[in-house]
ZAKOLBA-529174 format. One record per residue (C-alpha): residue in one letter; z, x, y; residue number from 1. Coordinates in nm, 2 decimals, always signed. Example, Ala and Ser with C-alpha at 12.3 -4.5 7.8 and 13.67 -1.06 7.14 Angstrom:
<atoms>
- r  c3  c1  c2  k
- a  +0.78  +1.23  -0.45  1
- s  +0.71  +1.37  -0.11  2
</atoms>
This chain:
<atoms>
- r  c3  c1  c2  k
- x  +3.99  -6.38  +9.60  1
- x  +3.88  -6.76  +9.54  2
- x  +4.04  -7.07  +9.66  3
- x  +4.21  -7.08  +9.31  4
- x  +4.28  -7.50  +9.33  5
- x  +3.90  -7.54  +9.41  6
- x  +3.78  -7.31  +9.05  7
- x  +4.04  -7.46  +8.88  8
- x  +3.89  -7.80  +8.97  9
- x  +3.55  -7.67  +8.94  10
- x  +3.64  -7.55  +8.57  11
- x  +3.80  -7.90  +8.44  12
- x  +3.53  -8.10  +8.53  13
- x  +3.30  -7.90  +8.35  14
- x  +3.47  -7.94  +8.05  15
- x  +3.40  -8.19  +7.85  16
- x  +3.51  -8.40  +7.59  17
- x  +3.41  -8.42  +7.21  18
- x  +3.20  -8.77  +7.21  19
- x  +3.28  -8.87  +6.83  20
- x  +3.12  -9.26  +6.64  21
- x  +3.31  -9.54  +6.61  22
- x  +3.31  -9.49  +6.23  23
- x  +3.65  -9.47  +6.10  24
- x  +3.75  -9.34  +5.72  25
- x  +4.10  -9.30  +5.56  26
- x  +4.09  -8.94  +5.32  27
- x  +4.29  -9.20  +5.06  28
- x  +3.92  -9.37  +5.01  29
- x  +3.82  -9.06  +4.82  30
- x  +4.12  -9.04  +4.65  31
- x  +4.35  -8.84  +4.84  32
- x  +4.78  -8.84  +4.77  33
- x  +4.98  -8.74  +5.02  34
- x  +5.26  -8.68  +4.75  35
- x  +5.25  -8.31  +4.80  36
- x  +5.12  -8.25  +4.41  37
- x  +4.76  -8.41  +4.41  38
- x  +4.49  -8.16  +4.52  39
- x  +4.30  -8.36  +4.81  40
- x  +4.03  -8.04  +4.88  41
- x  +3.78  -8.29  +4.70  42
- x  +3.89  -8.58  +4.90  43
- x  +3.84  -8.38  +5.23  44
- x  +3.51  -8.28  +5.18  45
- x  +3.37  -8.62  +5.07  46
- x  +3.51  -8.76  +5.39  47
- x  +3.34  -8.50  +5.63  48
- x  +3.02  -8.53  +5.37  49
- x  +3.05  -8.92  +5.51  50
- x  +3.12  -8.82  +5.85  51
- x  +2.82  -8.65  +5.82  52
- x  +2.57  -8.91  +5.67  53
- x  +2.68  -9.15  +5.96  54
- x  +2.63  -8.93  +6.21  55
- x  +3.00  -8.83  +6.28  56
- x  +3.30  -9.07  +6.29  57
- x  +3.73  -8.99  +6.24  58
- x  +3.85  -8.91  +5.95  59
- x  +4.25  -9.07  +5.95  60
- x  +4.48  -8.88  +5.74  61
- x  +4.79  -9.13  +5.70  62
- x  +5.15  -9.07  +5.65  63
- x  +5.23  -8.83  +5.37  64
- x  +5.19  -8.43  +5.23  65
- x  +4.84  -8.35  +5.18  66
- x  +4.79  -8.02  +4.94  67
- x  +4.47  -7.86  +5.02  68
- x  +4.35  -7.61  +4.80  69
- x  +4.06  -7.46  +5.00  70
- x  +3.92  -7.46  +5.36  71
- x  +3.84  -7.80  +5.52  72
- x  +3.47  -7.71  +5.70  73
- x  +3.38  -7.95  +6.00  74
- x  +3.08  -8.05  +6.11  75
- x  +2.99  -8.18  +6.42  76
- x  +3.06  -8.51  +6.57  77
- x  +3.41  -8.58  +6.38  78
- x  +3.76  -8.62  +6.47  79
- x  +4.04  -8.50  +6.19  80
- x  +4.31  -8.79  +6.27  81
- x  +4.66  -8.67  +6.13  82
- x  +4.88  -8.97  +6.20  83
- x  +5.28  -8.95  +6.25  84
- x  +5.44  -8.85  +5.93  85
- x  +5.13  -8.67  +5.85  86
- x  +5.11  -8.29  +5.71  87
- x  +4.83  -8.11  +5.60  88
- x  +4.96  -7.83  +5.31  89
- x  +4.77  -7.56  +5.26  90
- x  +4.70  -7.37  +4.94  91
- x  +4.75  -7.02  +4.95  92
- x  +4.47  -6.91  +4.65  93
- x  +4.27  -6.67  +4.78  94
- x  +4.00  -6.71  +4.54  95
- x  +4.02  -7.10  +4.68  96
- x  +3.86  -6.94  +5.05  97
- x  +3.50  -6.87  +5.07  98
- x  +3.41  -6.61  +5.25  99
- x  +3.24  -6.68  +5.59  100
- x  +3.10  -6.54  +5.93  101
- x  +3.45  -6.46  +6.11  102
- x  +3.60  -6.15  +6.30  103
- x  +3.95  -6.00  +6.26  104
- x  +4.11  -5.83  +6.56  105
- x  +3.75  -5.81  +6.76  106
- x  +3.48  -5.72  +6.51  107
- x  +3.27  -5.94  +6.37  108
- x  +3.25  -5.95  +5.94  109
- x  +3.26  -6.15  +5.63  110
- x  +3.61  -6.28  +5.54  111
- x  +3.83  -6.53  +5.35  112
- x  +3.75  -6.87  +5.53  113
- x  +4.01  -7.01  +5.80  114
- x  +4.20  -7.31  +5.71  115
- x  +4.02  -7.55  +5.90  116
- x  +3.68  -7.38  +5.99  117
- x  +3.35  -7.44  +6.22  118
- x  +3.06  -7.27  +6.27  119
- x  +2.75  -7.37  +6.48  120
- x  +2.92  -7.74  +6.54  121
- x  +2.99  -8.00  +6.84  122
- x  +3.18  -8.25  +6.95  123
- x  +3.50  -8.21  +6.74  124
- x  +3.83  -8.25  +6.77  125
- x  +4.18  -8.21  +6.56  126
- x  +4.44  -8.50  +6.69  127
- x  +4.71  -8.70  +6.59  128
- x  +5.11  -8.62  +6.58  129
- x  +5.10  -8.48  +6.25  130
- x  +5.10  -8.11  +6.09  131
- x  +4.91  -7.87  +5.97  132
- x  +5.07  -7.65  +5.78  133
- x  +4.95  -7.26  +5.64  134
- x  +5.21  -7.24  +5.40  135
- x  +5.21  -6.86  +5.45  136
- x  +5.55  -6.72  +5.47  137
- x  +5.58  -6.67  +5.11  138
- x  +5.21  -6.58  +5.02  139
- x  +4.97  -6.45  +5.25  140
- x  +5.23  -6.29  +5.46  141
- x  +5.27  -6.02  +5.22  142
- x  +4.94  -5.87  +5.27  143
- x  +5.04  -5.76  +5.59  144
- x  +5.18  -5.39  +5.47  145
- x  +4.85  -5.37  +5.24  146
- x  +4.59  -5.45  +5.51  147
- x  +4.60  -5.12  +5.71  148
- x  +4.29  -4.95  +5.52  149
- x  +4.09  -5.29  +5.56  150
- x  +4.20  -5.29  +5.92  151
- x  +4.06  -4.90  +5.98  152
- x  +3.76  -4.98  +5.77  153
- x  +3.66  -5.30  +6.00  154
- x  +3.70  -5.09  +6.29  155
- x  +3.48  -4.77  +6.15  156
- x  +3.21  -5.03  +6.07  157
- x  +3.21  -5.18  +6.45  158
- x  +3.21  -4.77  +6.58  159
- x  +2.93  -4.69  +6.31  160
- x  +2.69  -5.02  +6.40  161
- x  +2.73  -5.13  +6.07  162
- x  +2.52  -5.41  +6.00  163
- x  +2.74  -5.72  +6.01  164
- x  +2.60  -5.85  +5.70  165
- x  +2.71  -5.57  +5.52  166
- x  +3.04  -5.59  +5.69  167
- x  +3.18  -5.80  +5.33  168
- x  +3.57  -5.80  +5.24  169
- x  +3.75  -6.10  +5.02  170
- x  +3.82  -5.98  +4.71  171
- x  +4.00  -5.67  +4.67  172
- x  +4.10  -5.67  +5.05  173
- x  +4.36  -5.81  +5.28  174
- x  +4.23  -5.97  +5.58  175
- x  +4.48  -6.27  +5.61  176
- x  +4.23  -6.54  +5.71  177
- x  +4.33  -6.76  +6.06  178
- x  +4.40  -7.10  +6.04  179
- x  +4.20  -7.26  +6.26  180
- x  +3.89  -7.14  +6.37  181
- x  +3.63  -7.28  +6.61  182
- x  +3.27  -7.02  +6.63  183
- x  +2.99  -7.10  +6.76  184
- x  +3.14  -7.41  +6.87  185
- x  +3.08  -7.63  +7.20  186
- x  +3.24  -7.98  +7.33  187
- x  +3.60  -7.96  +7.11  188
- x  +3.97  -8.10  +7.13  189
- x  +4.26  -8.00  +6.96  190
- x  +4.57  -8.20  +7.09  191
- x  +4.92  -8.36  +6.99  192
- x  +4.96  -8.18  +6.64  193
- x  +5.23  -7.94  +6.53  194
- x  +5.12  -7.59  +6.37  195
- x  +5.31  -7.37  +6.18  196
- x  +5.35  -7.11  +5.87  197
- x  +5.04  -6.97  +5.99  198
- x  +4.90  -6.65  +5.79  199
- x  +4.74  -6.51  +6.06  200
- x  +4.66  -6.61  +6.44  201
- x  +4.72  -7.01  +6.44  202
- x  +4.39  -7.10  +6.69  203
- x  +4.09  -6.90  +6.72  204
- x  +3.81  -7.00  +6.94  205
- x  +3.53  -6.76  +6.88  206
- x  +3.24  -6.76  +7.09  207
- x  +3.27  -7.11  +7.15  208
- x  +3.28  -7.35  +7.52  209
- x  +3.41  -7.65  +7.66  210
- x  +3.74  -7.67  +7.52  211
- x  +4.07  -7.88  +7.54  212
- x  +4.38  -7.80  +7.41  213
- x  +4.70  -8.00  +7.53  214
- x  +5.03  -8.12  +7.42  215
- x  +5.02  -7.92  +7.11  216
- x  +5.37  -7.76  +6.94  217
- x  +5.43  -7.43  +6.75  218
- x  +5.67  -7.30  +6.48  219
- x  +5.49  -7.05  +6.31  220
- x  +5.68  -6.73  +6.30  221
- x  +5.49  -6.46  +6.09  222
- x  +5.29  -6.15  +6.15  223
- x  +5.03  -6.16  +6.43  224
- x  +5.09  -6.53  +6.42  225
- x  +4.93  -6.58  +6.83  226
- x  +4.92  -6.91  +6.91  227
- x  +4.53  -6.91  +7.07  228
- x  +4.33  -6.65  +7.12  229
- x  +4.00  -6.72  +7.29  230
- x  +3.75  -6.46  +7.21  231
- x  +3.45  -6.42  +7.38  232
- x  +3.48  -6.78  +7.50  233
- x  +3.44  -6.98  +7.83  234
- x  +3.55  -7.29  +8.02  235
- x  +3.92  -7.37  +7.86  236
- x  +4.15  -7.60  +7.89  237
- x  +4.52  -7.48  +7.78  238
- x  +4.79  -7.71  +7.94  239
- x  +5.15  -7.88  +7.82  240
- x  +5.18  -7.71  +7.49  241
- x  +5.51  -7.62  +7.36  242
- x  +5.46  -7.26  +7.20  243
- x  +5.70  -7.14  +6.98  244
- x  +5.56  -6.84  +6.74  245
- x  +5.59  -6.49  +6.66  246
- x  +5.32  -6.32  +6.88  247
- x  +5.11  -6.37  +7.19  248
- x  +5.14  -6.72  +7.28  249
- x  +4.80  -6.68  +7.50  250
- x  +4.55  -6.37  +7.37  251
- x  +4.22  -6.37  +7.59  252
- x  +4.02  -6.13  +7.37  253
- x  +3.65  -6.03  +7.39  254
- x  +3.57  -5.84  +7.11  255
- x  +3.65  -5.44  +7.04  256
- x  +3.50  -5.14  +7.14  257
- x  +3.11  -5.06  +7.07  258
- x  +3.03  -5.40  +6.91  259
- x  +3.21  -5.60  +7.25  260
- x  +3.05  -5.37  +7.51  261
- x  +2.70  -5.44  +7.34  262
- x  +2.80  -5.81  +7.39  263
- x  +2.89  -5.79  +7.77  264
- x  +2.67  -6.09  +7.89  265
- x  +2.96  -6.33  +7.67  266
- x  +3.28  -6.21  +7.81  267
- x  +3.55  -6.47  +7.81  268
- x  +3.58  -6.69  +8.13  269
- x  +3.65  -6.97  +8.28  270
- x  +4.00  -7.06  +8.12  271
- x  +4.30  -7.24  +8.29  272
- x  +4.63  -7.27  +8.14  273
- x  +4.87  -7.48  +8.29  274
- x  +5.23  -7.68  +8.23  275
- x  +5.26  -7.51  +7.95  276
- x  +5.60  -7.37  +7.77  277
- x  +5.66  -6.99  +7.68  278
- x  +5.82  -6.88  +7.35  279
- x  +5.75  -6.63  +7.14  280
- x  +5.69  -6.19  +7.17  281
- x  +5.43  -6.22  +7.51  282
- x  +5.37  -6.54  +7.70  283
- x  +5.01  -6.45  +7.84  284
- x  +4.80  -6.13  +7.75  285
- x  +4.46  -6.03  +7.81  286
- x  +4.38  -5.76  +7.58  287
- x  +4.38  -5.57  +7.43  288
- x  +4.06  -5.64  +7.25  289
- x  +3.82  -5.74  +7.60  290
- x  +3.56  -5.49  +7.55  291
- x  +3.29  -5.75  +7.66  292
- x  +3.54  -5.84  +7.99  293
- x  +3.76  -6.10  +8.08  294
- x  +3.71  -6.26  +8.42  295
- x  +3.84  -6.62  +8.62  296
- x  +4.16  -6.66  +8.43  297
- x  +4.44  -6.88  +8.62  298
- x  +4.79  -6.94  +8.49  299
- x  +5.00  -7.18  +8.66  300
- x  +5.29  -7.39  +8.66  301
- x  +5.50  -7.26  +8.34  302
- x  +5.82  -7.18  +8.21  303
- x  +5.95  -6.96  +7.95  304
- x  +6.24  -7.04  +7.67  305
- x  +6.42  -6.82  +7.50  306
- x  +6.35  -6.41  +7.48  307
- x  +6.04  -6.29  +7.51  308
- x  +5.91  -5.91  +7.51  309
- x  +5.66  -5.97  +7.81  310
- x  +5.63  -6.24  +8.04  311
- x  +5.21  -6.10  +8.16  312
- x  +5.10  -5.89  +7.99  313
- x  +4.72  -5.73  +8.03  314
- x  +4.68  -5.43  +7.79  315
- x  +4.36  -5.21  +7.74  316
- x  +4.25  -4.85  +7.65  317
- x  +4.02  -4.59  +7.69  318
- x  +3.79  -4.66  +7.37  319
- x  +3.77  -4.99  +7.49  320
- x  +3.56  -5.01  +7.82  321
- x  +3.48  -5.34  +7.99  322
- x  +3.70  -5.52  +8.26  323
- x  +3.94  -5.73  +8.35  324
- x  +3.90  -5.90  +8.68  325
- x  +3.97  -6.25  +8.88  326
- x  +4.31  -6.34  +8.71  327
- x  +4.52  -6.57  +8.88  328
- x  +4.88  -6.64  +8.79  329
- x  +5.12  -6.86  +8.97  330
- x  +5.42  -7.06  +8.93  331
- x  +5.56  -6.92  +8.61  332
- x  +5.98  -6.93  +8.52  333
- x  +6.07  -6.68  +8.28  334
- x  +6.42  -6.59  +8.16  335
- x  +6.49  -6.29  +7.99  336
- x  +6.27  -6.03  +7.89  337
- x  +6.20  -5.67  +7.84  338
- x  +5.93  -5.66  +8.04  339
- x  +5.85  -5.90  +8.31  340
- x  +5.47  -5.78  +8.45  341
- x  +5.28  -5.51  +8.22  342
- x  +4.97  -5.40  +8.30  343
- x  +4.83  -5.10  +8.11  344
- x  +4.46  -4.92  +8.09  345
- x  +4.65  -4.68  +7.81  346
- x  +4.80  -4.97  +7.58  347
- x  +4.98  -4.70  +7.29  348
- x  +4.78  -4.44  +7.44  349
- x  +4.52  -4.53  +7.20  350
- x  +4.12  -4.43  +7.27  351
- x  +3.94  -4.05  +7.29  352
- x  +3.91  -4.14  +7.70  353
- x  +3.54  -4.20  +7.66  354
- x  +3.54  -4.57  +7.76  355
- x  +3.84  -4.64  +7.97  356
- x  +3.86  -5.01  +8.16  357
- x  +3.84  -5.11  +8.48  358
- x  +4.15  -5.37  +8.57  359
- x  +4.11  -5.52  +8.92  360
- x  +4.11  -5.84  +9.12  361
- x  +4.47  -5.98  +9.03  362
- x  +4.72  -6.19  +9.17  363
- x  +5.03  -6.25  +9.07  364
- x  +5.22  -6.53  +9.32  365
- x  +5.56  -6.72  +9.31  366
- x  +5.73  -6.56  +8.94  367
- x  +6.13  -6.58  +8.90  368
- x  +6.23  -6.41  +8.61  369
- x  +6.60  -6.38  +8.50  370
- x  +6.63  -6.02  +8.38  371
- x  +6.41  -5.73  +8.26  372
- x  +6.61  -5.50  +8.00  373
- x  +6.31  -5.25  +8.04  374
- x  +6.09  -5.32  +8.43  375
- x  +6.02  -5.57  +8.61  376
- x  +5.66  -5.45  +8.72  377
- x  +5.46  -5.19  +8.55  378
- x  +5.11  -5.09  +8.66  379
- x  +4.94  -4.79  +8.51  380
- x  +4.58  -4.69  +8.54  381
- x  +4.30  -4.39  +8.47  382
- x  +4.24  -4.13  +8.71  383
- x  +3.90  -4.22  +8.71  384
- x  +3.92  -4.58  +8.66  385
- x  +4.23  -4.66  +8.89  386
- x  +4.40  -5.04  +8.89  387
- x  +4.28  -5.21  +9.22  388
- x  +4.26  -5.53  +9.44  389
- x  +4.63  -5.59  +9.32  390
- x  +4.78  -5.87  +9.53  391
- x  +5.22  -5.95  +9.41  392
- x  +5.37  -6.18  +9.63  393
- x  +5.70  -6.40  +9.63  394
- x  +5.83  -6.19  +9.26  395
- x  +6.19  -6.24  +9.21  396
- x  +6.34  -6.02  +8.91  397
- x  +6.74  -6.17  +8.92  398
- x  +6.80  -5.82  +8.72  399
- x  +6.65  -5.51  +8.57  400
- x  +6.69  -5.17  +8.45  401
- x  +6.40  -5.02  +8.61  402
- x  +6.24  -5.17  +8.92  403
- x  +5.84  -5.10  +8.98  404
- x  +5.66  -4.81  +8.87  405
- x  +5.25  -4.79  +8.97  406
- x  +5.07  -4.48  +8.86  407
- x  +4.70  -4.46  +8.90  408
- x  +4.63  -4.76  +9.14  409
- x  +4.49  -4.85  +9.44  410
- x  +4.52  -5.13  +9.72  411
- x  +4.79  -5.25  +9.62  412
- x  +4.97  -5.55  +9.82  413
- x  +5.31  -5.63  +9.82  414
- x  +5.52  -5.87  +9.95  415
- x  +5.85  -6.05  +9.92  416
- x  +5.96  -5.89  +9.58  417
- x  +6.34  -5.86  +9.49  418
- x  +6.43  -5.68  +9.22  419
- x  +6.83  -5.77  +9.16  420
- x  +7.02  -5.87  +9.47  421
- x  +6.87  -5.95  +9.79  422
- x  +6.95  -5.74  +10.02  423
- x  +6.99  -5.85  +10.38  424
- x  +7.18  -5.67  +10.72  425
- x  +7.25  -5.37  +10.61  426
- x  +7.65  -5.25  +10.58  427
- x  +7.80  -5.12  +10.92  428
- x  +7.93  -4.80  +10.94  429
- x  +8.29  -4.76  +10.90  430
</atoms>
């Protein structure tokens, strides 16, 4: 194990900072009304068209509700500026969406554009205290029942080595699209705005590096609506946001099954989070799309509000192969949940057994928790591919209804763990 404050350190200061021009443009130049009726899409794209022309600059969005019917596509060097009041309102046309270069749930294909959407940029960042908002709840949201034959026909194309070009949906499927998505992407800042109404995960960072995200806040409360899910990416910055959604707040992903093992040399690394507050179904999970591996995550100083299903949560299964390995989690508060530590090589005893993954190299210091209705620790391997190098020190569950079960593992250490009352000199005899 590393000297986890040193990495962390190391990790920061690698990261750096979108460098955007001094050029400054208001979207009200090109004729945008934030009085919730005017279409601004055409008022978006001019500005980053002018961005572009000068090299880069910040394009301020003042006061006001800005209907955007279509994607708004960065390019590099800019800075979207949503200033207080701000709120950027989403149209919900699918035929509005181009499709693009994406991936949905780990495999790489064609799909309706994200919201806001980058490929191949740098230096770019998304701040202010305004919103951006996916109006979803009453539009895309009801593709989720339909999208299970799309969903089985992404995955047979990654087994099969489908081309990805050929790998086209839109029209006549339903993929919900993300809403912010970063691919390709190096050198960018997302910080101070409020997401919510997503239709699908809120913050995507696809093969992408050198990223901060800080002091954002969450109410978006659909399907699969994860707060950020880094995929395949390396050298993040998570710290102080305020998460409040309806899935994983943190998903470290790394792509599915044949297509993420065949892209093992970009697993996704390097990634603090920190400071940050827990609401929503799982605070942290790796998984359970990491086929390429996941490696030098560290988790410190948090707190959980409210319920949440599992506090950490690392999930994988035997058609996924790959690893997960160097995580470090300290310092985390949570209150009630159903499960406070999950660790699983058989996540819905999914996968034919062919590819299992190898989990090892975790340590898990200094966690209070205030009751597990389910366990308070669960860690369950392969046979063949047993959990190792497990280090739990200083865990504290106040109550729950089962205390620790560990099948398939090895080297395990243990140390200072209470589950419900502490119990001290033991009762004399009478």
């Amino acid at each position: 194990m590393v000297d986890k404050t040193v990495e962390i350190e190391r990790i920061v200061n690698r990261i750096q900072l979108p460098v955007i021009p001094e050029y400054k443009i208001s979207v009200t130049q090109f004729g945008a009304k934030g009085d919730s009726v005017t279409n601004c899409k055409q008022a978006f794209d001019k500005a980053m068209k002018a961005c572009d022309k000068r090299k880069g600059g910040t394009i301020v969005v003042p006061k006001g509700v800005y209907t955007v019917n279509g994607p708004i596509h960065f390019v590099s060097n800019v800075n979207l500026h949503l200033e207080a009041g701000a709120k950027i309102r989403f149209g919900s046309n699918p035929d509005d969406y181009p499709l693009v270069l994406t991936s949905w749930e780990g495999t790489m294909l064609y799909n309706y554009s994200p919201l806001i959407y980058a490929n191949n940029v740098e230096n770019v960042a998304i701040t202010g205290t305004g919103t951006i908002d996916g109006e979803a709840k009453n539009t895309w949201i009801k593709w989720k029942p339909l999208e299970e034959k799309d969903k089985l026909l992404s995955r047979e194309m990654n087994h099969n080595n489908v081309a990805v070009k050929d790998r086209v949906f839109g029209k006549g499927h339903y993929l919900r699209p993300q809403m912010i998505q970063f691919l390709n992407s190096k050198n960018i800042l997302i910080e101070d705005i409020t997401i919510e109404d997503s239709p699908f995960w809120c913050v995507h960072l696809l093969k992408s590096k050198s990223i901060t995200l800080r002091r954002l806040k969450y109410d978006a409360h659909n399907n699969n609506n994860d707060g950020i899910d880094p995929e395949y990416s390396s050298d993040i910055l998570i710290e102080n946001i305020q998460f409040n959604n309806g899935d994983d707040n943190v998903a470290i992903k790394a792509g599915r099954d044949d297509e993420g093992r065949a892209n093992s040399n970009n697993p996704s690394e390097n990634i603090v989070i920190r400071n940050c507050e827990f609401k929503g179904l799982h605070a942290v999970v790796i998984g359970s799309e990491m086929s390429a591996g996941v490696r030098n995550v560290f988790v410190d100083n948090c707190k959980a509000s409210g319920y949440l299903k599992r506090g950490i949560y690392i999930k994988t299964n035997s058609d996924r192969g790959g690893y997960v390995k160097d995580l470090y989690f300290s310092n985390i508060a949570f209150g009630q949940v159903e499960d406070c530590i999950y660790m699983t090589a058989n996540y819905h005893g999914e996968g034919g057994g062919l590819y299992p993954s190898k989990i090892s190299d975790v340590s898990i210091s200094n966690i209070s928790c205030e009751s597990a209705s389910n366990a308070a620790i669960v860690i369950e391997g392969f046979p063949e591919k047993k959990v190792e190098n497990i280090i739990l020190d200083n865990i504290t569950v106040k109550s729950a209804k089962n205390g620790m079960t560990l099948t398939n593992t090895q080297n395990i250490s243990v140390n200072e763990i209470i589950i419900g009352d502490k119990i001290g000199v033991p009762s004399s005899v009478k």
